[in-house]
Structure formats: C-alpha cells, structure tokens
C-alpha positions as CSV (number, residue, x, y, z in Angstrom):
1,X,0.0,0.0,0.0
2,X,1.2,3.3,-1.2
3,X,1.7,6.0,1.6
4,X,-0.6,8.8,0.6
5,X,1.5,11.7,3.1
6,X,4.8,10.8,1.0
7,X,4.2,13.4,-2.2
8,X,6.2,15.7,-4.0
9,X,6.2,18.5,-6.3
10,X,6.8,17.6,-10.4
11,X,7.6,21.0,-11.4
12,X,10.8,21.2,-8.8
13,X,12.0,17.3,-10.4
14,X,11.3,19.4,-13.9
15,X,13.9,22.4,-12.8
16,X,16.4,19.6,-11.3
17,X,16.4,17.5,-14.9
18,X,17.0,20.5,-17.1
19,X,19.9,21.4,-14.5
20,X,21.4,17.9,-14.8
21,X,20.9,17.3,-18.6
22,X,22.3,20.5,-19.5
23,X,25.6,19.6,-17.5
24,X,26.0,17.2,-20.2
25,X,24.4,18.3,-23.3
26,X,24.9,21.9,-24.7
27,X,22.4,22.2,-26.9
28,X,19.8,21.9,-24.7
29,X,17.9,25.9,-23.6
30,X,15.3,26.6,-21.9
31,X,12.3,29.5,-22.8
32,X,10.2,30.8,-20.3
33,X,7.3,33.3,-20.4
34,X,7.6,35.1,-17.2
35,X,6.6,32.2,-15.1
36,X,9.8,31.0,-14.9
37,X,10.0,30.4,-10.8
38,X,6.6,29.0,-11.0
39,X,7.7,26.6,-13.5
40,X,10.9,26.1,-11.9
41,X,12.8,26.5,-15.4
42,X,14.2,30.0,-12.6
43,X,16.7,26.6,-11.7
44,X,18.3,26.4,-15.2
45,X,18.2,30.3,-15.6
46,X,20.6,29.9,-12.7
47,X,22.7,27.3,-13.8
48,X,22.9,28.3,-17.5
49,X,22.2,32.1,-17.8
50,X,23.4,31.8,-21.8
51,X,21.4,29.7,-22.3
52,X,18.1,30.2,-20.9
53,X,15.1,33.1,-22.3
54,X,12.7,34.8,-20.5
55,X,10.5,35.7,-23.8
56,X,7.9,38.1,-21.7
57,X,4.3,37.6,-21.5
58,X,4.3,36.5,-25.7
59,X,3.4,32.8,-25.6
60,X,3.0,33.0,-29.5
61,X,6.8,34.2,-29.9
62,X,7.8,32.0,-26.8
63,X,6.8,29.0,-29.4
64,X,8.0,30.4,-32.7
65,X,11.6,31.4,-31.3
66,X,12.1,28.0,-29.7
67,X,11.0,26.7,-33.2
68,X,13.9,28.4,-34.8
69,X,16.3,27.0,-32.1
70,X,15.1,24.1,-33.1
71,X,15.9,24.2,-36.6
72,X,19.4,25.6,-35.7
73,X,20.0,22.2,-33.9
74,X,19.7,23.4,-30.2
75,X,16.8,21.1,-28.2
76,X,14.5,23.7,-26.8
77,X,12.5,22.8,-23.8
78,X,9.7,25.8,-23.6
79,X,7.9,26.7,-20.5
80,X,4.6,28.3,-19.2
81,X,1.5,27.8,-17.4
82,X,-0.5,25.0,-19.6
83,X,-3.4,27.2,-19.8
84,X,-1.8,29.9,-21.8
85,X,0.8,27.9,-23.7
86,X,-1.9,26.0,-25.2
87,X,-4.3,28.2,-25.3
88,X,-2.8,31.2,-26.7
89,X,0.0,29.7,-28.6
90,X,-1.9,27.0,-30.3
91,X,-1.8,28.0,-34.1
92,X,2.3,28.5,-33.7
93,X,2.6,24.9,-32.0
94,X,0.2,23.8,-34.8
95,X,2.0,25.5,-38.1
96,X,5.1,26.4,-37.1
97,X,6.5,23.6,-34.6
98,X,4.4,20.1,-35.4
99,X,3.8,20.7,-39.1
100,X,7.7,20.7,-39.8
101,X,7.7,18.2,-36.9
102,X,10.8,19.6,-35.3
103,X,11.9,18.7,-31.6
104,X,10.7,21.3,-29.3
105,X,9.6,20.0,-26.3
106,X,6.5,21.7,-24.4
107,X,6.6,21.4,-20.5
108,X,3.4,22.9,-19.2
109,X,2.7,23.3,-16.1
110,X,0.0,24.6,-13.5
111,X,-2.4,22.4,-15.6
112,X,-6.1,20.7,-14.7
113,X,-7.8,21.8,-11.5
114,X,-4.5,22.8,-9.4
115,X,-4.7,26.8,-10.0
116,X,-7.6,26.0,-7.9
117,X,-8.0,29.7,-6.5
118,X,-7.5,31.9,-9.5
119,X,-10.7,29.7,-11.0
120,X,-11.7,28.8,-14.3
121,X,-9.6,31.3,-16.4
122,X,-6.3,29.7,-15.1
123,X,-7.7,26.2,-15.3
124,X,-6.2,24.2,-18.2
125,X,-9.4,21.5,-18.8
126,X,-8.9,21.1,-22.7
127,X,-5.1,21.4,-22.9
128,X,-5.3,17.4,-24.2
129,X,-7.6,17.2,-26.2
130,X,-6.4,20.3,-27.9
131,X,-2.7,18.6,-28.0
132,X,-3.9,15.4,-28.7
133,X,-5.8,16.3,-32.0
134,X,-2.3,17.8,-33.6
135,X,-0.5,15.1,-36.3
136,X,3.0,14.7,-34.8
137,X,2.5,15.6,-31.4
138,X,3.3,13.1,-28.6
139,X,1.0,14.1,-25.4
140,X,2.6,12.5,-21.7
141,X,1.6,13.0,-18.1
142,X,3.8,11.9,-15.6
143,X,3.0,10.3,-12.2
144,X,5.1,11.3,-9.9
145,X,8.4,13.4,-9.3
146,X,10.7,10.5,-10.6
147,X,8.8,9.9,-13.9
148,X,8.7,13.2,-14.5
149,X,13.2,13.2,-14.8
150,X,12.6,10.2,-16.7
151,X,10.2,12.0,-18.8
152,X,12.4,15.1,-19.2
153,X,15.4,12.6,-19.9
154,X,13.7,10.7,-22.7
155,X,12.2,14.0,-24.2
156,X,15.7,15.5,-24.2
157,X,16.8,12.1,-26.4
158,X,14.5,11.8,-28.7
159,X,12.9,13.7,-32.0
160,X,9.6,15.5,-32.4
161,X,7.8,17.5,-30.2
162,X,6.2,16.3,-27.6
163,X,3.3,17.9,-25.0
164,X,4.4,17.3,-21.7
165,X,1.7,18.3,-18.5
166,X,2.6,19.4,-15.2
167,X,1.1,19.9,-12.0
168,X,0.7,22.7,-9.5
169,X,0.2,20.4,-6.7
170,X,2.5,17.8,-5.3
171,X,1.3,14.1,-6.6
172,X,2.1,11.0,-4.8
173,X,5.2,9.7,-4.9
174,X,5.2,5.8,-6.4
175,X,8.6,5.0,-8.2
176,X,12.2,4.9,-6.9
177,X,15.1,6.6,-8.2
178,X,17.4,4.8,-10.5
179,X,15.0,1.6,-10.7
180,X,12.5,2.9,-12.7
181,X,13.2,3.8,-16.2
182,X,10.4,5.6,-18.6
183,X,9.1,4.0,-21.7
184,X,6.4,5.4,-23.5
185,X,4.6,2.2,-24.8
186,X,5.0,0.3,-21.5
187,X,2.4,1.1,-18.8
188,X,3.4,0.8,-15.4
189,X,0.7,-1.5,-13.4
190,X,0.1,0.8,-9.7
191,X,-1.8,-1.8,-8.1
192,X,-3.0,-5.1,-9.3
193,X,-6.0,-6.4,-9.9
194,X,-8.5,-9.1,-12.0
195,X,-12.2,-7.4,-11.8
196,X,-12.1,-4.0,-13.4
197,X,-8.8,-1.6,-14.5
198,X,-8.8,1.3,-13.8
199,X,-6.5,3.6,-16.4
200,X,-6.0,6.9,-14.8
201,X,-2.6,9.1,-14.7
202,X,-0.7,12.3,-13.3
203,X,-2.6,13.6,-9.8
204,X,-5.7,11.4,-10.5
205,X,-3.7,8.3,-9.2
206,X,-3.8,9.3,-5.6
207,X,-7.6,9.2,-5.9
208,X,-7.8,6.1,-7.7
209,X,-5.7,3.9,-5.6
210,X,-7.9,5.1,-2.6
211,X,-10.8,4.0,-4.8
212,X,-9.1,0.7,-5.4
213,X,-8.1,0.2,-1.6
214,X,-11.8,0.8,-0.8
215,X,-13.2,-1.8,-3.4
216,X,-10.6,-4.1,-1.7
217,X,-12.4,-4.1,1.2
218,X,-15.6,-4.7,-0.5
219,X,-14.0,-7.7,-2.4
220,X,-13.5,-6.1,-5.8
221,X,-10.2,-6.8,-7.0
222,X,-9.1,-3.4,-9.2
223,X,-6.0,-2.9,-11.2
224,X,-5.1,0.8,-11.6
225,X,-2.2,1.5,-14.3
226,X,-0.3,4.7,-15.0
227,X,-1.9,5.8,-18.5
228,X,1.3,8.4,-18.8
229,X,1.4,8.5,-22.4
230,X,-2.0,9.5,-24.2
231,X,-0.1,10.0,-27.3
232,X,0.3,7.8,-29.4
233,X,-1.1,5.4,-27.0
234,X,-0.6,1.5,-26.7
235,X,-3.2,-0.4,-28.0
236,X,-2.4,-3.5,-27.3
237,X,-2.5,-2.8,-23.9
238,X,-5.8,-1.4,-23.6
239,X,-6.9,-4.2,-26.0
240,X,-5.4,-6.6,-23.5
241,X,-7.0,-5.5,-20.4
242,X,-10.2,-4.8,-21.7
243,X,-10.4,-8.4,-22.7
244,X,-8.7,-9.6,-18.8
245,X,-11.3,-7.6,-17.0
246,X,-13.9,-7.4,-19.1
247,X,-14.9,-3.5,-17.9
248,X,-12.7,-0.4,-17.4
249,X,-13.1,3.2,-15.5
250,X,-11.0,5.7,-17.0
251,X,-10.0,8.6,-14.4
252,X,-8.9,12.0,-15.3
253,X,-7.9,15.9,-14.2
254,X,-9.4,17.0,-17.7
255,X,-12.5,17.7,-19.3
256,X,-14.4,14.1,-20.2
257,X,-14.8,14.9,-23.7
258,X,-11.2,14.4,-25.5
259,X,-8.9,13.8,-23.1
260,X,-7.9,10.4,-21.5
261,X,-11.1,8.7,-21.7
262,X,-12.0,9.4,-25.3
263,X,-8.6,8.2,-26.3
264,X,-9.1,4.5,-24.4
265,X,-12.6,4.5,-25.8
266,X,-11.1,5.1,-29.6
267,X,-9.6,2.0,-29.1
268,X,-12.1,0.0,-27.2
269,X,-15.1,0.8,-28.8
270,X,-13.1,-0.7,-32.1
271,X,-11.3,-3.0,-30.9
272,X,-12.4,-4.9,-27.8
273,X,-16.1,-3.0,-26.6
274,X,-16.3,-3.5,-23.0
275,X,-19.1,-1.4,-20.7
276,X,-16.2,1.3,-19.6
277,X,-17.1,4.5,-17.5
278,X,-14.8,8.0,-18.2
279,X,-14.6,9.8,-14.8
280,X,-13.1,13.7,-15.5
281,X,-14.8,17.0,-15.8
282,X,-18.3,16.8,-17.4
283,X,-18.1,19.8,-20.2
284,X,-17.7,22.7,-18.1
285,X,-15.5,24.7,-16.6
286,X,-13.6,24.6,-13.3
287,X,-14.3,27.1,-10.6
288,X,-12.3,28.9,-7.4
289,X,-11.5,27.2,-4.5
290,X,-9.2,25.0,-2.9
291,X,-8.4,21.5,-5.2
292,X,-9.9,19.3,-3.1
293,X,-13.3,21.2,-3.0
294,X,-13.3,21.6,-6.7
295,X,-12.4,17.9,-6.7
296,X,-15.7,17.0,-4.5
297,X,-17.9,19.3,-6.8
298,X,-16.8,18.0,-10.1
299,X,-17.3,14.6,-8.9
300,X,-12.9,13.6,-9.2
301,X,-13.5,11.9,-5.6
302,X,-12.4,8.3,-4.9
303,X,-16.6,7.6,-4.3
304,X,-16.9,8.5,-7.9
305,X,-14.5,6.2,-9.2
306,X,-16.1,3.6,-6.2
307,X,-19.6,4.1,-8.2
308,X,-18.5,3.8,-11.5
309,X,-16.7,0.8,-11.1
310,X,-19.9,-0.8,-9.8
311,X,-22.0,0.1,-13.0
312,X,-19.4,-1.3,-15.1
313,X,-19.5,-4.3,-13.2
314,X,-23.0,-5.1,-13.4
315,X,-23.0,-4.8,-17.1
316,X,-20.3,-6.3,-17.5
C-alpha cells in the first residue's frame, strides 16, 4: 500500500532535470514566459544564464523562437503555465512547430484543476484534447516526481515535439530513483487487480488507488495503471485489459470529452467494446477554491470512481 502523506512536487523534479541534462548536453535551452519560478525552469536560468530566455508575457513568440532554435540544432525545452501555452500559442505549435515536426519540447505546467483559486480562467481543462488532436505531437503525463526526470530525460533524447503536463500540486510519490526507467509504450501497473482496470494518470492516481483500496475491502479486485502516455497510446494494452477484465473506468484531471477517456474508448469501442465508464470534468469549466473542493464538486472523488466501477461491473 502506497503511503498517501509521501508526495512531492513535479515541477521542482522538472527544474532539477534540465539542470542535470544541461551539464552534459549543450544544446539543450530553456524559454520561459515570465513564469519562470513557477515553472521552476528559474533553476536552469541559474545554472545556465546563456542559455536560458525569458520571452515576456508572448506565448505566441515564446513558441515560434524555440522553433527556430530548433531548426538551428539546439533542443529547446519551452515553459509556461498549460493554460496559456496552449491556449494562446496554439496556431504556432500547430503551423510552425508540429507541421515541420521539429523537436521542441513543451513542459506545461500549472495544468487541470491545481490553479484552484485563480478559477476557471487559469484552469487548463482542454489542454489534451487540444494537443492530442495535432498530427506529430506526442502528449505525456507523468506520475510522480521521478517519472517526470525520466520524462524530461527521454524528451531531451529523442525527435519531435512532444506535449508534456505538469502539476501545480505535489502528486504521490510511487517509483524509486534509479529503478525505474520511462518507456512510453509500456504502462506501469500501480496496483494489481483481476475485476475491473482502472486507467488513470498524473494527480488522479492518488484518488484512484484510494478508490481501489476501498473496493478491496468490498472484495473487488481493481488494477489501476499509470496511463502516462495519451499519445500515441498503446493499443495492445488497452486491447489486452479490456479483454482480462472485461470493464474499465477511466480517471482524469481533464474535461471528459477528448482527453484520456475518449482516447481508451477510440480503441475499445473498435477493438475490444467492454461497458467502460470515463470519470473527468463533465463539459464545463472549473471554478475557485481550494483543489480538493473543486475535486468533491466535479465529482474527481475516490466515491466516484467507487460508483462507476460498480455500473461497469454489473454490465459487464
């Protein structure tokens, strides 16, 4: 049993990879858009003053100049809160980064429900579904503080540009430092289990291993896997563990339509249907308060998940 008071904050593991990656690797910069303490990128700034930007508050030129960086063979890591990065910067991530499909690598953070009391204009709800929907782009959510330097380590390695979300709030931490190495096809299995799966990712795990701890004591066996890469996404695992269990609940910080859920359902729906149940934010947007309240009125809570397991199983 994972110890829920052991958590830790993504976006400071973010501003400790870029450190340790750029001791080795040159190339790599860093762009921020103001927010760079927030987003912890203020660590790199530091470390590597010639090579870090603070491009202002101009998300649209924050993406086009790390674009050109880019295509002069630097590996540009670009920073800002999720909501304005994809909102307001999403025709120059569309034309000018993904269509030439050059490596720029966007670490947003702040996103989902975690700006919890600056409310709905700060919330980032749609930020994958938005991503997800752009040819070329790969879309990833880490668990915890040691798949996010995995994450960042992998990203910094490999070609194309790649969505990558962060949290304001600390997450839970589940994997160990130097045994755990990221793959994005592979999904890590949180907790085992034979009557339902639960595929859930990022902050949402905390709430879904409670969920799964509860059902245990029901006698519901529930296995809950780390769904860290939405895009592109392993079907053969979802195939897989539709056919095991024979239902699935889908868990989410995001709005339901687009995001996690739809992508599992893509598959299932063609390839395996199974009576599946997408728990996330039902089409509107989030509100001011502290996370866990916003969490208990948008229905994110561990009962939730509790409930929809239960339908799934019945029709199962």
């Amino acid at each position: 049993m994972y110890d829920f008071s052991k958590c830790s904050h993504t976006r400071d593991a973010y501003g400790n990879a870029l450190v340790t990656i750029g001791e080795r690797n040159p190339r790599l910069v860093v762009l921020d858009s103001d927010l760079s303490d927030s987003t912890k990128t203020a660590k790199f700034a530091k470390k590597f003053p010639e090579r870090f930007i603070d491009i202002g508050i101009a998300e649209q030129n924050l993406i086009d100049i790390a674009a050109g960086l880019s295509l002069s063979g630097k590996i540009p890591f670009v920073s800002t809160f999720a909501i304005f990065g994809c909102g307001r910067a999403w025709e120059q991530i569309r034309n000018t980064v993904a269509l030439d499909n050059l490596t720029v690598n966007l670490v947003m953070t702040h996103a989902g429900l975690s700006l919890g009391g600056d409310g709905a204009t700060h919330q980032s709800l749609e930020d994958i579904a938005i991503m997800r929907v752009i040819p070329n782009m790969q879309v990833i959510v880490p668990a915890d503080s040691v798949e996010t330097e995995e994450v960042i380590r992998y990203a910094a390695e490999t070609k194309g540009p790649k969505y990558i979300r962060l949290s304001r709030r600390r997450t839970l931490d589940i994997f160990r430092r130097g045994e755990y190495r990221f793959d994005p096809s592979q999904y890590p299995v949180i907790e085992d289990g034979s009557d339902v799966t639960i595929f859930t990712n990022g902050c949402m795990i905390r709430e879904s291993l409670k969920a799964c701890y509860a059902l245990k004591e029901q006698g519901i066996s529930a296995k809950v896997i780390n769904l860290h890469t939405i895009k592109p996404m392993t079907k053969k695992v979802i195939v897989d563990e539709a056919k095991k269990a024979g239902c699935i609940v889908t868990v989410e910080e995001h709005n339901v339509i687009g995001g996690l859920g739809s992508a599992v359902a893509e598959i299932v729906s063609q390839h395996r249907p199974v009576p599946m149940r997408i728990i996330g934010v039902n089409d509107r947007f989030g509100g001011s308060g502290q996370v866990d309240e916003l969490y208990r009125e948008l229905d994110l809570t561990p009962e939730h998940i509790i409930k929809a397991v239960h339908e799934v199983m019945k029709l199962r």
